[in-house]
C-alpha positions in Angstrom: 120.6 152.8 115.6 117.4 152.3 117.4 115.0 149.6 117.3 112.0 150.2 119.3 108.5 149.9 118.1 108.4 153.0 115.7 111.9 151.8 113.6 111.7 150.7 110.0 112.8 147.6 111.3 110.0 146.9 114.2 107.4 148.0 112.0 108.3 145.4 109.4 108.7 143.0 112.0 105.2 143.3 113.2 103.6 143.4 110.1 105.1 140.2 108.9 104.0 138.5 112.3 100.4 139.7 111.5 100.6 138.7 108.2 101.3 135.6 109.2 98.6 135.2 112.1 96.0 136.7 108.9 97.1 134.1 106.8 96.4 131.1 109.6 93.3 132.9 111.1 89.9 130.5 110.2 87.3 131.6 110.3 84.3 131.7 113.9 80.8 132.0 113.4 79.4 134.6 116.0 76.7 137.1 117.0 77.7 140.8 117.6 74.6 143.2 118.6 72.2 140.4 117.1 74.0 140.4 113.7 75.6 137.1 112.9 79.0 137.2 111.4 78.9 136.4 107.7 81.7 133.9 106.3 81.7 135.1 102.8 82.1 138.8 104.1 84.9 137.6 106.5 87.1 136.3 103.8 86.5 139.0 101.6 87.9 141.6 104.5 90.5 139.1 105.3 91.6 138.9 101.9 92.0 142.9 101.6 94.0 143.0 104.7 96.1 140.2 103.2 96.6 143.0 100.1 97.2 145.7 101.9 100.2 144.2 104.4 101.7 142.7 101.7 101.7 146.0 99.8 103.7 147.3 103.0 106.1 144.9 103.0 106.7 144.7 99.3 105.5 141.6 98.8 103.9 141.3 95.1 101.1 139.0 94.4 100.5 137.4 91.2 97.2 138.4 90.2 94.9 135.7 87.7 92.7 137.2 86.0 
């Protein structure tokens, strides 16, 4: 059974070690091509990306509505 990086199990691996980094990550003002990086926008992409690997791992949220 292999285990590099393109096994079931290295992929999950990886994507539970950047869901966890997402889920620490705070948020850094700064300028890119003299647009300034927006902290509402930031969270909101965050938050999507916190949807989607959790979605890949199986991991169901409890939505409020």
């Amino acid at each position: 059974m292999r285990h590099g990086k393109n096994s079931a199990y290295g992929r999950r691996e990886r994507r539970e070690g950047a869901l966890e980094r997402l889920k620490a990550s705070k948020f850094t003002p700064k300028v890119n091509n003299n647009k300034e990086r927006n902290e509402k926008n930031w969270t909101e992409k965050k938050e999507e990306q916190i949807s989607i690997l959790e979605g890949r791992l199986g991991i169901r949220r409890d939505v409020q509505v």
